[in-house]
N, C-alpha and C positions, 0 to 999 in steps of 0.2 A: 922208701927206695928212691933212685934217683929218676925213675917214669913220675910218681905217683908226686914228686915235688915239683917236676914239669907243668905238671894237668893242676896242679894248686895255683901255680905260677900264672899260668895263662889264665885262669878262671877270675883271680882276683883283678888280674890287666883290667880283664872286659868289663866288670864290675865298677869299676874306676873310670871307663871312658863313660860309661852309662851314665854314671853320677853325672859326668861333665860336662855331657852333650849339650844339645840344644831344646829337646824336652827340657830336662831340669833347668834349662836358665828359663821359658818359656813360664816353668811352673812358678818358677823365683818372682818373674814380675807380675803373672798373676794375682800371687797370692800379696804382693806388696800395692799392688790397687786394692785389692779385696777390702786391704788394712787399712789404707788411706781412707776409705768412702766409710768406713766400718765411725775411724777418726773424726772424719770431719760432721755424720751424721749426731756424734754424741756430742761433739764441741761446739755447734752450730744449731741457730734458732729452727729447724724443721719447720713449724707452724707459720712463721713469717715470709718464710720463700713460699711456701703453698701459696701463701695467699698473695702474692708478690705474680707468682704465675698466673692466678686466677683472673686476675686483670687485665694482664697484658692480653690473656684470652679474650674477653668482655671486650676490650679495648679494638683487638683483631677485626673480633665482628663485627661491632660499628662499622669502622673502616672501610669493611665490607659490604655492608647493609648499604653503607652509603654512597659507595661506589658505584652499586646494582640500583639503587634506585632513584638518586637524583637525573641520571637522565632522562627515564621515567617519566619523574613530575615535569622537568622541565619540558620535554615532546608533549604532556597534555597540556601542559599551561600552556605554549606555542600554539596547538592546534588550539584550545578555546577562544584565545587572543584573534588570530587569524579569524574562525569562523565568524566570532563575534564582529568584528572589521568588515565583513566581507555582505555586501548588501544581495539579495537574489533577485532580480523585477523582471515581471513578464511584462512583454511590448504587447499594445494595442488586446488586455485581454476582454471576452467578449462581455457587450452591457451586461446581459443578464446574468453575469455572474458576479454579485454584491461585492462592493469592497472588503468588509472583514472575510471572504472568501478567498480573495485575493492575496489578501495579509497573511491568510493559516498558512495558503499552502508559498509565498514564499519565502517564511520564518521554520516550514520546515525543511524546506528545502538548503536554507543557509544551514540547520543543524547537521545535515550530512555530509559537510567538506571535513576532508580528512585532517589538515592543517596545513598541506604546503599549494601555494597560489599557483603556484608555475606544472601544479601535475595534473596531467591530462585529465585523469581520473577522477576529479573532482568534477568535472563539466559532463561527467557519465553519470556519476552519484547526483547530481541536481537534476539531469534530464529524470530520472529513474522516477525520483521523487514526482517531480511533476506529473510523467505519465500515471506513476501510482496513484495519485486522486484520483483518478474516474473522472476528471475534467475532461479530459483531453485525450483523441484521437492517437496523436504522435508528439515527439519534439522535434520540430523544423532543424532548431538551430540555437546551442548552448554557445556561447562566447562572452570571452571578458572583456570589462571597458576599463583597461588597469586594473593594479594592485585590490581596488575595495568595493568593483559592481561584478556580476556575472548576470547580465543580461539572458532572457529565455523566450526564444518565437516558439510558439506552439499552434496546433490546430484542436481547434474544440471541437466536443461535440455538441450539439446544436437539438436544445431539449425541447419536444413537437407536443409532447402529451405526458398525465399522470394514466398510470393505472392503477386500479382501486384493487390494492387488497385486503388482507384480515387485519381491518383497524387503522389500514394508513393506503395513501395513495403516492404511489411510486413514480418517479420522474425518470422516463424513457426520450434517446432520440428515437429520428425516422427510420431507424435498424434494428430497433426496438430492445436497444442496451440502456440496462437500468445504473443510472446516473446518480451521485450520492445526495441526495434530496429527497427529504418524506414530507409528508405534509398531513393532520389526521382529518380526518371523514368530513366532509360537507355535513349542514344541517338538513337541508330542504335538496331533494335530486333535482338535478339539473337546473338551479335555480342559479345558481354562482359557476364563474370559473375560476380555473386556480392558477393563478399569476397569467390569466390571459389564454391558456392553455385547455385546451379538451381535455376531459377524461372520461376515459375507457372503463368500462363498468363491464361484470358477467363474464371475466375473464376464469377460465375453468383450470387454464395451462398454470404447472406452478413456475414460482418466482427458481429464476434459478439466483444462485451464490454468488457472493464478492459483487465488486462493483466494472462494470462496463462488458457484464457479460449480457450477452442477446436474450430478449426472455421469448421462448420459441414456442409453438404452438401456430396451430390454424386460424385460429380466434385471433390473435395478438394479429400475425400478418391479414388477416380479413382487417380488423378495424383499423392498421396501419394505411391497406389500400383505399380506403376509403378516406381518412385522414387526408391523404395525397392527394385526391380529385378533387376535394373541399376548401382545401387551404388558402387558395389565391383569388376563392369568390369572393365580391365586394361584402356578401352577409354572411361571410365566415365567423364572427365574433357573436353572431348570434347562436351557433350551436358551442352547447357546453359540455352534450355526453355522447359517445357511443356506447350505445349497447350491444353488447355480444352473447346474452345469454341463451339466445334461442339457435348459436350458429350451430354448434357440435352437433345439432338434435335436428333443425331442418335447414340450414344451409344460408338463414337468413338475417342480417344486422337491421338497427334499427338507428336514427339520431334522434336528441332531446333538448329543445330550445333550451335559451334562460328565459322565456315564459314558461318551459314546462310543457309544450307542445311537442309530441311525439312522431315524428318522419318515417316510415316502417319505409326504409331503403330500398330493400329485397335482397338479390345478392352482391356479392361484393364486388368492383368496377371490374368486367371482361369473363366473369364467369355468370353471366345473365342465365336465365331459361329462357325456354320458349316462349314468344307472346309477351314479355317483360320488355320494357323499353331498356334500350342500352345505357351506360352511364354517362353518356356523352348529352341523350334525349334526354334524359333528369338533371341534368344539371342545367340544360338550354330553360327546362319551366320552371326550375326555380328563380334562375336570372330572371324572367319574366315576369313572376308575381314578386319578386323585390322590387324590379323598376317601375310594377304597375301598382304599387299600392303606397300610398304617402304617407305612410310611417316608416315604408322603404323593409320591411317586415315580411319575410315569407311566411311566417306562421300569422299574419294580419294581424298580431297581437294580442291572439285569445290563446287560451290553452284548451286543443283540438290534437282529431289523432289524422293523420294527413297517411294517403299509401297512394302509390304510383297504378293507377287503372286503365287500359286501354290507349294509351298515351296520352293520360289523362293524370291530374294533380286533384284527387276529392276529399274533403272531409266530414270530418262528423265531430261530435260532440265526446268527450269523453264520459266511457263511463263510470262511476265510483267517484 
């Protein structure tokens, strides 16, 4: 009929625009790449672009690697160059601290610059170092003298005595901070000193840790006070030990020629008892029997046990 060739009509139209759109041209070049790659995979070496690519990869990375890491090398090779260059010297350091001590700590002190001269922070890094030995109290004053010195004032601490511990005798100042210096055991008591230096025997307080820390206890400050009132007498170099091992237990110190003669002190300077001469009267009769005997000797050059009596200086004979 003539409806049913209408609806034919129109059906095939639309069929036809469908074909022509822009899907099917969409699908047309699709599938004509499809073909081409399909083409050129078979007619073309596959194996030799892999590895063609594999390269450029490999090649990439370097590139990379090298990018990332030469300036790297070159910043440390800079800073070793620089620090190596750069000399570290303490001004005026004190005698009694030997040259090759001198030399450690300012060789390691040059290892601590960062690499650039002009940054502040390199004269903080060298102070640090320095305080870090245990030499030294503070750093006064880091400054550079040009491009290749860093000059270092510092203040030392200033070593008064050993104290004898398990196996070794430890080097304290008059604060009683343990200084990095050991030294092992005397042969004979009180017979030698150690670089000039008293030590402190009977110490019961332990050692504290690291270096320039204060070793505290009663005992330590008893034979430090007593250190203090001794130090500037003309026969100071004659006492070689205090002893402390009877303080904890009755209150009382002792000193020990290098004859070996034994001074039973009593208490420590300002804490007297009763009937006990002050430390001011013991040390007036020591001055006394040093000026008065001509070997210049308060222990008169024998080995004798000496104690403060009545305000009196007596002895006797040891026994054993």
């Amino acid at each position: 009929t003539d409806v049913a060739r209408k609806k034919n009509s129109r059906r095939n139209s639309s069929r036809t625009s469908a074909a022509n759109g822009p899907l099917a041209v969409l699908r047309e070049r699709l599938a004509g790449l499809g073909a081409a790659a399909r083409a050129w995979m078979t007619d073309s070496d596959l194996t030799g672009w892999t590895e063609r690519i594999a390269w450029v990869a490999i090649v990439a990375g370097l590139a990379i690697a090298w990018l990332m890491g030469v300036p790297r090398l070159q910043e440390r090779v800079a800073r070793d160059a620089v620090a190596g260059a750069v000399q570290v010297r303490l001004l005026d350091p004190p005698a009694w601290l030997g040259e090759a001590d001198v030399a450690e700590i300012e060789r390691e002190a040059a290892q601590a610059l960062l690499g650039d001269p002009f940054d502040r922070r390199e004269l903080l890094a060298v102070a640090d170092v320095v305080e870090a030995s245990g030499w030294f109290e503070r750093v006064d004053q880091a400054r550079r003298r040009g491009a290749g010195e860093i000059e270092v004032r510092a203040t030392a601490l200033m070593p008064v005595a050993f104290i004898r511990g398990v196996g070794r005798d430890h080097l304290i100042d008059a604060d009683g901070r343990v200084l990095p210096h050991e030294l092992p055991l005397t042969r004979e008591r009180g017979r030698e000193h150690r670089d000039g230096l008293i030590v402190i025997t009977g110490v019961q307080s332990p050692r504290p840790r690291g270096m320039a820390a204060r070793w505290e206890g009663p005992d330590v400050r008893a034979a430090l006070s007593l250190l203090e009132v001794i130090e500037r007498r003309p026969w100071r170099m004659q006492v070689a030990e205090i002893d402390v091992s009877k303080f904890l237990a009755a209150g009382t110190i002792d000193f020990v020629t290098d004859r070996g003669s034994v001074f039973k002190w009593g208490a420590p300077p300002g804490a007297e008892r009763p009937m006990e001469p002050t430390a001011t009267r013991k040390l007036e009769i020591l001055d006394s029997q040093h000026a008065a005997h001509p070997s210049g000797r308060i222990d008169r050059g024998e080995e004798l046990l000496w104690w403060f009596y009545d305000d009196l200086l007596t002895s006797e004979r040891k026994s054993g």
